[in-house]
C-alpha positions as CSV (number, residue, x, y, z in Angstrom):
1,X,63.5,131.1,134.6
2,X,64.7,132.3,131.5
3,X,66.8,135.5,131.3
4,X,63.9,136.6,128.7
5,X,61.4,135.9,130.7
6,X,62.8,137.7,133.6
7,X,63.8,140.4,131.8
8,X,60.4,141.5,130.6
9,X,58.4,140.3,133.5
10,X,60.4,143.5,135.9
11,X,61.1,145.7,133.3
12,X,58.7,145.2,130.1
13,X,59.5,144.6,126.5
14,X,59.9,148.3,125.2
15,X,60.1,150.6,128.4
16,X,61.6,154.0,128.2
17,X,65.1,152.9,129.3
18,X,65.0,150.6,126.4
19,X,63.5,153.5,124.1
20,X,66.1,155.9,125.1
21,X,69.2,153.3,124.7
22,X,67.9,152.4,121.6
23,X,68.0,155.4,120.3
24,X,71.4,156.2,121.6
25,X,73.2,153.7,119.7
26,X,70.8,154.3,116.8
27,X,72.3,157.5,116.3
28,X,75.9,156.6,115.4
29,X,74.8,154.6,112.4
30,X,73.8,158.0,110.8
31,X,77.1,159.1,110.7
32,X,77.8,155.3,109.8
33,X,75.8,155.5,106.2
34,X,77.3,158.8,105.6
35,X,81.1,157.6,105.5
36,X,80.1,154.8,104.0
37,X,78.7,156.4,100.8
38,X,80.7,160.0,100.8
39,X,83.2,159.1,98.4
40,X,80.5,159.5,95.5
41,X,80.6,163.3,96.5
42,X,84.0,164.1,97.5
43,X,84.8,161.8,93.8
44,X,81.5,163.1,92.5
45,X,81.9,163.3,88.4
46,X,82.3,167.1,87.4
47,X,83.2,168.4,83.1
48,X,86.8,168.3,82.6
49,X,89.6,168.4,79.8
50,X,92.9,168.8,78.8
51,X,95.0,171.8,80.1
52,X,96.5,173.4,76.9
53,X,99.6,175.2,76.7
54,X,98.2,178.5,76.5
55,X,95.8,177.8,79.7
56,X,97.2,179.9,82.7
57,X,98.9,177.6,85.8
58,X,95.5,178.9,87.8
59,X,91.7,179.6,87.6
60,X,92.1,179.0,84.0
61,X,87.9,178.9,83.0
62,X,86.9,175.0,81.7
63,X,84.9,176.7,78.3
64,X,87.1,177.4,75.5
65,X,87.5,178.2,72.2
66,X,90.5,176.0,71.5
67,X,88.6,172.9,71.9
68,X,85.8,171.4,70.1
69,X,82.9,169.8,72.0
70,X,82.3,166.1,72.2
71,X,78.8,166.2,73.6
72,X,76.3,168.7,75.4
73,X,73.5,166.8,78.2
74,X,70.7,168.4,80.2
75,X,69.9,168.6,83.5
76,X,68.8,164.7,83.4
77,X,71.9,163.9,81.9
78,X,70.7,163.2,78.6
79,X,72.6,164.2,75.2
80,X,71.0,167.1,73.2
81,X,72.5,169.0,70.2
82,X,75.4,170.8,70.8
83,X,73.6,173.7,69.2
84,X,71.7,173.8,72.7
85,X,75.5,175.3,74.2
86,X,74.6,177.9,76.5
87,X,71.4,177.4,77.1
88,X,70.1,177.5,80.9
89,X,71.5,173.9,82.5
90,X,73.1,172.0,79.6
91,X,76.5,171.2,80.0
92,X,78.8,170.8,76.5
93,X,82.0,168.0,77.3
94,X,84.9,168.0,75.5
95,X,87.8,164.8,74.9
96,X,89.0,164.7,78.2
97,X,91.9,162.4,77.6
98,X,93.1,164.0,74.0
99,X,94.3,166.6,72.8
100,X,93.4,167.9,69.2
101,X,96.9,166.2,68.1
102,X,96.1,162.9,69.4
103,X,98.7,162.8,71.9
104,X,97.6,162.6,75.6
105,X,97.5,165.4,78.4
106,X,98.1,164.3,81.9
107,X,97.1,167.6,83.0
108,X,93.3,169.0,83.1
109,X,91.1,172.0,83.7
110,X,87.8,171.1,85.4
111,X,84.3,172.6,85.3
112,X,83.9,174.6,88.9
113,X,80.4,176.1,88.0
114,X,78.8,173.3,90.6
115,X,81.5,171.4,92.2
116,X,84.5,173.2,94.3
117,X,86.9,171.2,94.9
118,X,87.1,167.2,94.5
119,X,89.2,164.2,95.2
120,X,89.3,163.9,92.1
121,X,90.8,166.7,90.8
122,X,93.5,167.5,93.6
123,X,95.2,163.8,92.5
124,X,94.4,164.0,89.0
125,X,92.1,160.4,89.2
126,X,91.0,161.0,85.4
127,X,92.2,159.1,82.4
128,X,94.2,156.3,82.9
129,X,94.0,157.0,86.3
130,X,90.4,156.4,87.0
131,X,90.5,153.0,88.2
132,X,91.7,154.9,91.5
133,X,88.3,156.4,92.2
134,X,86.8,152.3,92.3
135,X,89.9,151.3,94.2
136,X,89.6,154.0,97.1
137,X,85.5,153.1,97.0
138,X,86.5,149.1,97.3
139,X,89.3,149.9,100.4
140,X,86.2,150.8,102.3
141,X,84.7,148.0,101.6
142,X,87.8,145.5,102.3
143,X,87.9,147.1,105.6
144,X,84.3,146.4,106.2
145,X,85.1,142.8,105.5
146,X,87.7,142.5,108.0
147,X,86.1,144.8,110.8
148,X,83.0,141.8,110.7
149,X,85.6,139.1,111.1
150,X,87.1,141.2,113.9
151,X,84.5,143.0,116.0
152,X,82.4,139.4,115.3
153,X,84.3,137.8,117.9
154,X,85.9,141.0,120.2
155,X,81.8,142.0,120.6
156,X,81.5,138.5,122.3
157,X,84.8,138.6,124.0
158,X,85.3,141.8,125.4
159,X,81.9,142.7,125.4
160,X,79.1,144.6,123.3
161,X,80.4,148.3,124.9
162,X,83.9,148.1,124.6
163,X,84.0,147.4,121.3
164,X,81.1,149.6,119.9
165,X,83.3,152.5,121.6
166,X,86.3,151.4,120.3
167,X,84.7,151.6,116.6
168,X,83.5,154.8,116.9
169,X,87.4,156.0,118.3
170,X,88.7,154.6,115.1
171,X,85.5,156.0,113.1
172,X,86.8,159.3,114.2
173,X,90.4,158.7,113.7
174,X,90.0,157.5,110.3
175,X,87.5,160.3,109.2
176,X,89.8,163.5,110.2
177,X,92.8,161.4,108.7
178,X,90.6,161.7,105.6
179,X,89.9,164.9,105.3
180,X,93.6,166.0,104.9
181,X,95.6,162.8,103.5
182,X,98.3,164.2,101.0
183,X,98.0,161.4,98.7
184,X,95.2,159.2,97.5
185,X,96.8,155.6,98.8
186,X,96.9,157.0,102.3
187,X,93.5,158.7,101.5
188,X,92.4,154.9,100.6
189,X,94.0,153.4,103.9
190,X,92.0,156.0,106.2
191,X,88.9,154.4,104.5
192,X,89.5,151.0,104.9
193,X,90.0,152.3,108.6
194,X,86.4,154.2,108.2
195,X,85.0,150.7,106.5
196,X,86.7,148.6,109.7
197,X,84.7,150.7,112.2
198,X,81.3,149.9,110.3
199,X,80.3,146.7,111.8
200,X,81.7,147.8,115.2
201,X,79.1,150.5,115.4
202,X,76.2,149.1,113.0
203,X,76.5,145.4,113.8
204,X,76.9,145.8,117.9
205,X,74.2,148.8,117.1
206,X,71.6,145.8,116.1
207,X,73.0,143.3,118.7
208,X,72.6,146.0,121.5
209,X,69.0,146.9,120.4
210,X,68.3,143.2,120.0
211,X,69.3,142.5,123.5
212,X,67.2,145.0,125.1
213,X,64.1,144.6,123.3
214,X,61.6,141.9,123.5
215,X,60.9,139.2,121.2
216,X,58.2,141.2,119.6
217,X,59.8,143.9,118.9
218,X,63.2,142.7,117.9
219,X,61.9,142.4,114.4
220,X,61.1,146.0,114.6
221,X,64.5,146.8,116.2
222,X,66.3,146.0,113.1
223,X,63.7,147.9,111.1
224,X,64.5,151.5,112.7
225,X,68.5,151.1,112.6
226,X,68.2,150.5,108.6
227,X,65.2,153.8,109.1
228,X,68.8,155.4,110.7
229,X,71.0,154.4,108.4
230,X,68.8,155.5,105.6
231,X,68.6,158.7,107.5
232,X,71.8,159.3,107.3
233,X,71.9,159.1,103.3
234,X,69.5,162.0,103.3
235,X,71.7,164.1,105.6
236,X,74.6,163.4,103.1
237,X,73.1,164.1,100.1
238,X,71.6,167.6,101.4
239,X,75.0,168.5,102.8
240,X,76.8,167.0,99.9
241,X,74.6,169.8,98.1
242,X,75.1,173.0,99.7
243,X,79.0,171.9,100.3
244,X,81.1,171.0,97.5
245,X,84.7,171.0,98.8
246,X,85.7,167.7,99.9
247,X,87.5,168.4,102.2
248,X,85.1,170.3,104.4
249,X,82.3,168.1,103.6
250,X,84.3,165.1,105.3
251,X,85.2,167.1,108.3
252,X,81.5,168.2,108.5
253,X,80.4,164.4,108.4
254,X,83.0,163.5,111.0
255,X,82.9,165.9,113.7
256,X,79.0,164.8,115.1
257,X,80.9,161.4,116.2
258,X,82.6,163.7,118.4
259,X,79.2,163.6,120.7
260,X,79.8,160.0,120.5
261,X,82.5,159.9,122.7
262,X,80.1,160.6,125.5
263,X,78.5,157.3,124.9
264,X,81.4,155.7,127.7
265,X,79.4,156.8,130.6
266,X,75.5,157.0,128.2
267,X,75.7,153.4,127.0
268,X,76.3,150.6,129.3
269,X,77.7,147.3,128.7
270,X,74.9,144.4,127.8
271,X,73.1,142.6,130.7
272,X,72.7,139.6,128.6
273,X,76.3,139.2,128.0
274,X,77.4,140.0,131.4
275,X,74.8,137.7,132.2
276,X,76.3,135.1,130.0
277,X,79.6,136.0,131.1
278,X,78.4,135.4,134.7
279,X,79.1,138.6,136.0
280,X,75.9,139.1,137.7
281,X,77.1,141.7,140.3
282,X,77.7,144.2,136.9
283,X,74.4,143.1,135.5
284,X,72.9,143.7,138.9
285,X,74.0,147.6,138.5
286,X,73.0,148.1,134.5
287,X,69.7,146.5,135.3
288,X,68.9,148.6,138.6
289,X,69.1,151.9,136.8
290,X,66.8,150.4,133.9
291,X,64.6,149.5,136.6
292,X,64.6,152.9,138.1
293,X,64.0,154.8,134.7
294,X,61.4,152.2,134.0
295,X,59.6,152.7,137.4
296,X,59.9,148.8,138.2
297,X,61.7,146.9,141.7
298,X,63.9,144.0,140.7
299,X,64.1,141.3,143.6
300,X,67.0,140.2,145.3
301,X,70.0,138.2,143.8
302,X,67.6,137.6,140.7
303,X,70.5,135.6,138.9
304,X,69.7,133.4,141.4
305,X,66.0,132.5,139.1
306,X,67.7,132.2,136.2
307,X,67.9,128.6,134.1
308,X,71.1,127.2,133.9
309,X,71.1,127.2,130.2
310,X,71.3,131.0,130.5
311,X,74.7,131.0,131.6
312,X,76.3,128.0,129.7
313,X,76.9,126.8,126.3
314,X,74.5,123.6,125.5
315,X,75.8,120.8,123.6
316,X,73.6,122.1,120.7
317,X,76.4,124.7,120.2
318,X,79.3,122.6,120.7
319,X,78.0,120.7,118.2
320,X,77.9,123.7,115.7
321,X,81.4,124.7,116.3
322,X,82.6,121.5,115.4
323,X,81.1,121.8,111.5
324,X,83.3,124.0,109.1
325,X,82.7,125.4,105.6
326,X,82.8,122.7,103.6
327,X,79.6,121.2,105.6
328,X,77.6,123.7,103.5
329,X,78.6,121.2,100.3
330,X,78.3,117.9,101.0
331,X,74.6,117.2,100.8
332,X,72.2,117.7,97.9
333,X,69.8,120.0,99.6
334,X,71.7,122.3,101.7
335,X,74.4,122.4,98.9
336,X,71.6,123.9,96.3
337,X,70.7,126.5,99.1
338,X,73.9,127.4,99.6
339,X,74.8,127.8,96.2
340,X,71.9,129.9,95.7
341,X,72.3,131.5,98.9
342,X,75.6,132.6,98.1
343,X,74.9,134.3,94.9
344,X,72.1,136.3,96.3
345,X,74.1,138.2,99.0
346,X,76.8,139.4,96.1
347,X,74.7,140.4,94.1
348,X,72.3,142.5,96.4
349,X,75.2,143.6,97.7
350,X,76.2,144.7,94.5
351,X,73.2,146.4,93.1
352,X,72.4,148.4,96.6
353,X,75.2,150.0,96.9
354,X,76.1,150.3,92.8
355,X,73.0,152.7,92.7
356,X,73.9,154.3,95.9
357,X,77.1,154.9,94.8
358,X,76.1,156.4,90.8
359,X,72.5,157.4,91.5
360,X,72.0,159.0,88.2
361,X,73.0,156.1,86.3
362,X,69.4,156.0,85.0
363,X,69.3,159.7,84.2
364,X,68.9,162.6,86.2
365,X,71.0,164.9,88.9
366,X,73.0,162.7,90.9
367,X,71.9,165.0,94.1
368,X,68.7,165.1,93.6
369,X,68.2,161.2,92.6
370,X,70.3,160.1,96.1
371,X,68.3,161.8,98.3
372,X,65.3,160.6,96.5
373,X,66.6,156.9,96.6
374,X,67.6,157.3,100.4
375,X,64.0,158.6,101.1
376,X,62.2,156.1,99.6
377,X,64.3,153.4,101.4
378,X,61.9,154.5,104.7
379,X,58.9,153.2,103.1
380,X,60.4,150.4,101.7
381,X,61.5,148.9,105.2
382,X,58.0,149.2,106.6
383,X,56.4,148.2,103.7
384,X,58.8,144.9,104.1
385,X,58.1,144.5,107.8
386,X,54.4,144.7,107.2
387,X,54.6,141.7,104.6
388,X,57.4,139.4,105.4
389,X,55.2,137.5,107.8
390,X,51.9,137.9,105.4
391,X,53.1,136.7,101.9
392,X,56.6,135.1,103.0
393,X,60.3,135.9,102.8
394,X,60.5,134.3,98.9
395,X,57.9,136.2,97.6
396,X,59.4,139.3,99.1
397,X,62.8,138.5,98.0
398,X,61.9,137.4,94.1
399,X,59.8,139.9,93.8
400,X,62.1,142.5,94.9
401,X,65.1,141.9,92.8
402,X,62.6,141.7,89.2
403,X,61.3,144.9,89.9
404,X,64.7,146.3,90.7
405,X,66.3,143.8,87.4
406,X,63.3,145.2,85.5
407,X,63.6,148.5,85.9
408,X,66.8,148.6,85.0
409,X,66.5,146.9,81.6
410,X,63.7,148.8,80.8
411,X,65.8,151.7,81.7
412,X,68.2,150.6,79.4
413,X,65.7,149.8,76.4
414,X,64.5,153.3,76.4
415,X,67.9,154.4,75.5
416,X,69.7,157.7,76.5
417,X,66.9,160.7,76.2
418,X,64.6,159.2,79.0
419,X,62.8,162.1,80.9
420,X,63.8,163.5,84.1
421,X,60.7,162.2,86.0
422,X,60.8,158.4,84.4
423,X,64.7,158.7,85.7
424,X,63.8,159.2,88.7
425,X,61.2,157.0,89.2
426,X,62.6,154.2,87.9
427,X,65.6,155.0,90.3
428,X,63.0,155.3,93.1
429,X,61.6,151.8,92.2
430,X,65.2,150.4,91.9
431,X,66.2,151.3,95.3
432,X,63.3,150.9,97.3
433,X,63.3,147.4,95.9
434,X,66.8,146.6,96.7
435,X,66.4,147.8,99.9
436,X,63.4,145.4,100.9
437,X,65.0,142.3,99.4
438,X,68.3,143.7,101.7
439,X,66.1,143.8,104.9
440,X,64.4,140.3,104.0
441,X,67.7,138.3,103.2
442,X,68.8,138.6,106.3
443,X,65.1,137.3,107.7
444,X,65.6,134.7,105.5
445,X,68.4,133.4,105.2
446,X,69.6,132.1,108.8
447,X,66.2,130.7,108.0
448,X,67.4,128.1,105.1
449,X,70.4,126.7,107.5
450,X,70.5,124.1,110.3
451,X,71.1,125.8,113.9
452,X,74.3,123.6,114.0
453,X,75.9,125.5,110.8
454,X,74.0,128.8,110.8
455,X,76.6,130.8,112.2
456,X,79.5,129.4,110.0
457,X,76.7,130.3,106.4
458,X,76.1,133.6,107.6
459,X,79.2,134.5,108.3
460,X,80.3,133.4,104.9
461,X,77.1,135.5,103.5
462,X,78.5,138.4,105.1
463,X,82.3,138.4,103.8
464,X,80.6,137.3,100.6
465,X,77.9,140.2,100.4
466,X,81.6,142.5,100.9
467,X,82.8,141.2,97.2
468,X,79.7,142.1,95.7
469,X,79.9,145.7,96.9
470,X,83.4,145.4,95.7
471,X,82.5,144.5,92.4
472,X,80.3,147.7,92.8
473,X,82.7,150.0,93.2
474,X,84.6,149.4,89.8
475,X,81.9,148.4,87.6
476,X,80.0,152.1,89.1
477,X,83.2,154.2,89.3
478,X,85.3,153.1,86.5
479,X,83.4,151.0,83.9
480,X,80.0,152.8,83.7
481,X,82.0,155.8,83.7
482,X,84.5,154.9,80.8
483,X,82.8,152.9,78.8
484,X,79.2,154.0,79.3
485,X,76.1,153.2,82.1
486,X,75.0,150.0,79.4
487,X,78.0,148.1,81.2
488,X,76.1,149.0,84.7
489,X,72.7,148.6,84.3
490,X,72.8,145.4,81.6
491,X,75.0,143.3,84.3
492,X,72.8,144.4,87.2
493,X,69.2,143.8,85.6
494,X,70.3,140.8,84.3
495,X,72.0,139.4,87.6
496,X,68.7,140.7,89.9
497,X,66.3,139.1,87.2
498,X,68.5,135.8,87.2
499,X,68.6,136.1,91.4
500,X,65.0,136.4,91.5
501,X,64.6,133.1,89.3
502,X,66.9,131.3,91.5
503,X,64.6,131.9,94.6
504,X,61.6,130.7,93.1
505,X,63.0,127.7,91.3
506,X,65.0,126.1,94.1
507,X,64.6,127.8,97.7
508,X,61.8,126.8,99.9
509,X,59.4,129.1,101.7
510,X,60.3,129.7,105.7
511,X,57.6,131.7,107.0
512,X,55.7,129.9,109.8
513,X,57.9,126.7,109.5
514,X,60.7,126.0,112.7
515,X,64.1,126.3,112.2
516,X,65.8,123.7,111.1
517,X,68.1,122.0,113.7
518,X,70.1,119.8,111.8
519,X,71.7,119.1,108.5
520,X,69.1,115.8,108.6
521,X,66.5,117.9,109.3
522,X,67.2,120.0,105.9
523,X,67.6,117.1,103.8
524,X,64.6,115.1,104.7
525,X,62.6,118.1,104.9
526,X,58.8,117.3,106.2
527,X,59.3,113.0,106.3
528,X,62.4,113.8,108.6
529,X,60.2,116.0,111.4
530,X,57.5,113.6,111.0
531,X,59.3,110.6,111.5
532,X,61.3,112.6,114.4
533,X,57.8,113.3,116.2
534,X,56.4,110.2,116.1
535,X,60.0,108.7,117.6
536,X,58.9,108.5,121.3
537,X,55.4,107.0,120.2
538,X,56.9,104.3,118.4
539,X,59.4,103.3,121.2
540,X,56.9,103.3,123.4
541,X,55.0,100.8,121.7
542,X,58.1,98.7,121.3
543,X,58.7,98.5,125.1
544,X,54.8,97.5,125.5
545,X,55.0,94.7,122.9
């Protein structure tokens, strides 16, 4: 017998033990999204200029009448005439880099009427300085790439508990260290440590909820912890809203994970890897307790039922391990999916968490439009779970990144004075769509690769999908923001359009097909399964005659 099948025979496929554990390590990826994206707050873009001579060493008011405006822009972030100064919710900018003598200030006064206290201001990140706000945004996202690498193989190692609590120690670590770093590089470090964590908790959150589930409802499973993890942008935006000092608002996103710690005697280790691990008298006590929640008698030494092949690693596998990389290039069709494959995840990657990170690029508040986008994220993942197995993974995926690539070109065609409702909309759309086509890729893409080298191509999708949110973080925080949103949105509409083309033109459709096995399989396509099935048939008739 199969560990599945014994699994769900005693205790069923979604019983409340496997509800309530699920939700459990749900809950830490909350806290997970909000780290992830609270840099666009604590950096979040408020009026400055220069400081002047004359201005006092405090509390000095931003408005003055030594300074001439550059611009004034509404509520939706749109210019209007600066004879509209002092109107109810227009905001007039001055040259923030100059003073009226040409020569530059390194000091500035900033505009407090909405925003406290920032990042930004306490380490002067303006000017010539900006590229610090992308850089500290990018350090979280270097970490990410080397917590994947590492908690990747601890998780299967060391086991799924061990290292989902030691993420969520350095999570809390890394988030008080934060909240009161002196300067901005050590600031930076505590966020790669914050981006390290992420796949601990996320990654072994999926994994654990994957293992406990049944088969249909794993597809589910991965559903509600991107529900959580949209969930938790929400959260940060509301509380991004009512608190604008950076410093408390970190604190106040770290200090739930304190509850977490609790998880050493809530969560326990992974059956199936303590199965795999053959460590049955461990799995024996885990699975006794789910029994009694769930009502259910497991029989005596029941590792006794299970298959061999439950326990060791198949030849299959060995197999796998012995293929590298450069596999991925060396034959015509699983080279073009690769190719493809690995311009996808960058630039989803990239166009995610580029809108995450400057919501109002399009127009609009930058609160109000982040908590929109994070809400319509919810729909978007059941709307993708209801259709991935309907109209197939492709369709999902190229249709996805042309409405977000679309938007934002259209967006851009409308020019500057775009209403606050089409803003947010088109936002909406953006979002939502990136969202679904993030949800689907990773359907579909261990779908394109043989079994022998799917490990080794999504592990390269992953580190690859990290330099696209890289590229995010400086084109978002320092390009759009010094030379204008055009150098945002043009890149990104034109990138998702182009990504979308891709997918239609050269990758096949998965849905309903069996995986590919082998790198034969993927070149021959259909001739090679047919020709595989008929085999035995033709042997025998070899034998007869």
């Amino acid at each position: 017998m199969k560990f599945d099948d014994f699994l769900f025979t005693y205790l069923g496929e979604m019983g409340k033990y496997q509800k309530i554990q699920f939700l459990l390590v749900c809950l830490p990826t909350i806290v997970v999204s909000m780290h992830a994206l609270s840099w666009t707050f604590a950096s979040v873009d408020t009026p400055y200029r220069c400081r002047l001579p004359s201005d006092l060493p405090e509390k000095e008011p931003y408005y003055t009448d030594l300074l001439n405006f550059t611009k004034c822009t509404n509520e939706a972030d749109g210019n209007v005439p600066i004879s509209e100064y002092g109107k109810p919710g227009i905001t007039c900018h001055y040259d923030r880099c100059q003073l009226p003598n040409n020569s530059t200030c390194a000091k500035h006064i900033f505009d407090h009427s909405k925003v406290e206290y920032t990042a930004v201001q306490r380490w002067e990140i303006t000017c010539d300085r900006s590229w610090i706000k992308a850089t500290i945004q990018a350090a979280y996202y270097v970490g990410q790439m080397a917590g994947s690498m590492t908690f990747g193989v601890l998780g299967d190692r060391i086991g799924r508990k061990k290292v989902f609590f030691l993420a969520i120690l350095i999570q809390i670590t890394c988030a008080y260290l934060i909240a009161f770093a002196p300067y901005w590089w050590l600031y930076a470090i505590a966020r790669a440590g914050t981006g390290f964590s992420h796949p601990g908790i996320f990654v072994i959150a999926v994994v654990i909820g994957m293992e406990l589930v049944g088969p249909q409802y794993r597809k589910l499973a991965s559903v509600i912890t991107g529900l959580f993890f949209a969930l938790g942008q929400v959260f940060l935006g509301i509380e991004a809203i009512f608190i604008t000092n950076y410093q408390i608002l970190h604190i106040v996103i770290a200090s739930p994970a304190l509850l977490f710690l609790s998880y050493w005697w809530l969560v326990p280790e992974s059956a199936r890897w303590l199965v795999s691990q053959k460590r049955f008298k461990e799995a024996d006590e885990v699975l006794q307790k789910a029994a009694k929640v769930n009502g259910a008698v497991l029989p005596e030494n029941w590792w006794e039922q299970l298959d061999d092949s439950t326990t060791t690693t198949t030849s299959e596998n060995g197999a796998a391990r012995k293929l590298t990389g450069a596999d991925l290039f060396k034959t015509p069709e699983l080279r073009k999916r690769t190719l493809v494959v690995f311009f996808l995840w960058p630039v989803i990657s990239m166009v995610y968490y580029g809108m995450a990170m400057k919501a109002n690029v399009l127009g609009g508040d930058i609160y109000v439009n982040f908590i929109f986008a994070a809400s319509v994220e919810i729909p978007a993942l059941f709307i993708v779970y209801l259709l991935i197995d309907r109209i197939g993974r492709r369709y999902i995926l190229a249709g996805g990144l042309f409405i977000a690539g679309a938007c934002l070109l259209i967006n851009w065609i409308m020019g500057d004075n775009v209403q606050l409702w089409m803003a947010i909309t088109q936002m909406a759309l953006t979002k939502g769509s990136i969202t679904g086509v993030y949800a689907a890729v990773y359907t579909y893409s261990p779908e394109l690769f043989p079994t022998v080298i799917r490990n080794t191509a999504m592990g390269f999708c992953s580190t690859i999908a990290r330099v696209g949110a890289i590229a995010a973080s400086y084109i978002s925080m320092w390009i759009a923001e010094q030379f204008g949103k055009v150098f945002m949105i043009i890149p990104f509409g034109i990138m998702a359009v182009s990504a979308a083309i891709l997918t239609l033109v050269f990758l096949p459709e998965t849905m309903g097909k069996p995986l590919p096995e082998s790198i034969e399989e993927i070149e021959e396509g259909s001739s090679y399964r047919s020709s595989h099935e008929m085999q035995p048939l033709s042997k025998s008739t070899e034998e007869t005659a």
